[in-house]
C-alpha positions as CSV (number, residue, x, y, z in Angstrom):
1,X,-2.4,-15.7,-48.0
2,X,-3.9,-17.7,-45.1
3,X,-0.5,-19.6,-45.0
4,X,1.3,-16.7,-44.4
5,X,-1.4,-15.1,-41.8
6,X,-0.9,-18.1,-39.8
7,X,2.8,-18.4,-40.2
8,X,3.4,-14.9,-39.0
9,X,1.2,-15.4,-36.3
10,X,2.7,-18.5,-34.8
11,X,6.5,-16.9,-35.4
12,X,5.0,-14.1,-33.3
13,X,3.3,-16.1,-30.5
14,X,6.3,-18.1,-30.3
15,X,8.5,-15.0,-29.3
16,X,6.3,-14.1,-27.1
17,X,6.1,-17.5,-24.9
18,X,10.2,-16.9,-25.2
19,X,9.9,-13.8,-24.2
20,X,7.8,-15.0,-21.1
21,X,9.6,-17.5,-19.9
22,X,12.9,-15.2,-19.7
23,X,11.2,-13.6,-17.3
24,X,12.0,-13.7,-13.5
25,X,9.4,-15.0,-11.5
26,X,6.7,-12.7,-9.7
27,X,8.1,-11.1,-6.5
28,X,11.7,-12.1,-6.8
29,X,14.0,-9.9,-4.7
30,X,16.8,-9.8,-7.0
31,X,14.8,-9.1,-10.3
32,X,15.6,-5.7,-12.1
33,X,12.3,-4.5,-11.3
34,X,13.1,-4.8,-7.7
35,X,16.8,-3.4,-7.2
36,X,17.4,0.0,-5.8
37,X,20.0,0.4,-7.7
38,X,20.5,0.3,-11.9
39,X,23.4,-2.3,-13.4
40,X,25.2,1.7,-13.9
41,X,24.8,2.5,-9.8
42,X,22.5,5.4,-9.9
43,X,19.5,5.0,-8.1
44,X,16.1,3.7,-9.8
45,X,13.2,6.3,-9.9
46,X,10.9,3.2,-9.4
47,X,13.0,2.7,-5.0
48,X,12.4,6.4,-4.4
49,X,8.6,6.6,-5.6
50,X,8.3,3.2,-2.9
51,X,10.3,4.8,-0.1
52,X,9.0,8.8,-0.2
53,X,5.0,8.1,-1.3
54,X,3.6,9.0,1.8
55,X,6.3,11.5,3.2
56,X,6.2,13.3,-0.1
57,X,1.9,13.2,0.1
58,X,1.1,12.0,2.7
59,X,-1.5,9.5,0.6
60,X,-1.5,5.3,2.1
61,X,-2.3,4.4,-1.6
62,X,0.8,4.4,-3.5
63,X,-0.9,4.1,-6.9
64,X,-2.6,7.1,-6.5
65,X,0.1,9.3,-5.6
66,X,2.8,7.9,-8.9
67,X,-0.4,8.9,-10.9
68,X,-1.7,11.9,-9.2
69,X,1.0,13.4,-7.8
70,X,4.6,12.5,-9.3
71,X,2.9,11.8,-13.0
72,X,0.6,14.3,-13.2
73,X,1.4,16.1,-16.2
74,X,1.8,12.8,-18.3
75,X,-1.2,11.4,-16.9
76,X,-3.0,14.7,-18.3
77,X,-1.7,14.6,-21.3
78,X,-3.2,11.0,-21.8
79,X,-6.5,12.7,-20.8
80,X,-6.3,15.1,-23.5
81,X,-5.1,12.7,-25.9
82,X,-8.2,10.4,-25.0
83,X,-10.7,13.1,-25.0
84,X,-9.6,14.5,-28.2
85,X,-10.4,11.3,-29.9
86,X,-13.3,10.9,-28.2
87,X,-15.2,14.0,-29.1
88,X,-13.5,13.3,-32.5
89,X,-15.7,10.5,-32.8
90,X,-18.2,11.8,-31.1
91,X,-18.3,14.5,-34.0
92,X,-17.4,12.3,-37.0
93,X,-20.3,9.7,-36.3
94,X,-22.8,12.8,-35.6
95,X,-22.8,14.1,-39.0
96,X,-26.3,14.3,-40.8
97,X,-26.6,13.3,-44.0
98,X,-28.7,15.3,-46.6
């Protein structure tokens, strides 16, 4: 059983370093994360949020406004999510016992 732990978990470590080293390097102008435009031509949601943060807000911290502002109802709903689980525990862990 140990075998097979350790095999999985070097198959999956080894992916992961592949996976990594695909990767453009940090900052790179022309990596996909950085183009204004998709592969397809439309425009990526990602150039807008950079270009229209503080004209839309008028906020200097851009992190702020994606969260705040333009992700609002998802960040909210991560909230809930959170603080459902929380009180569950809370409420699971509080129990008496007889």
């Amino acid at each position: 059983m140990k075998l097979l732990q350790f095999l999985l978990l070097a198959t999956l470590g080894s992916i992961l370093c592949y996976t990594v080293l695909d990767m453009p390097p940090r900052g790179e102008i022309d990596a996909p994360a950085s183009r204004m435009e998709s592969p397809v031509g439309t425009p990526v949601a990602g150039a807008y949020y950079i270009q229209h943060a503080y004209e839309d807000t008028h906020t200097p911290n851009m992190v702020a406004v994606v969260l705040a502002d333009y992700r609002s109802v998802d960040t909210f709903g991560e909230v809930v999510v959170v603080f459902a689980g929380v009180m569950t525990c809370f409420f699971v862990l509080r129990r008496r016992r007889p």
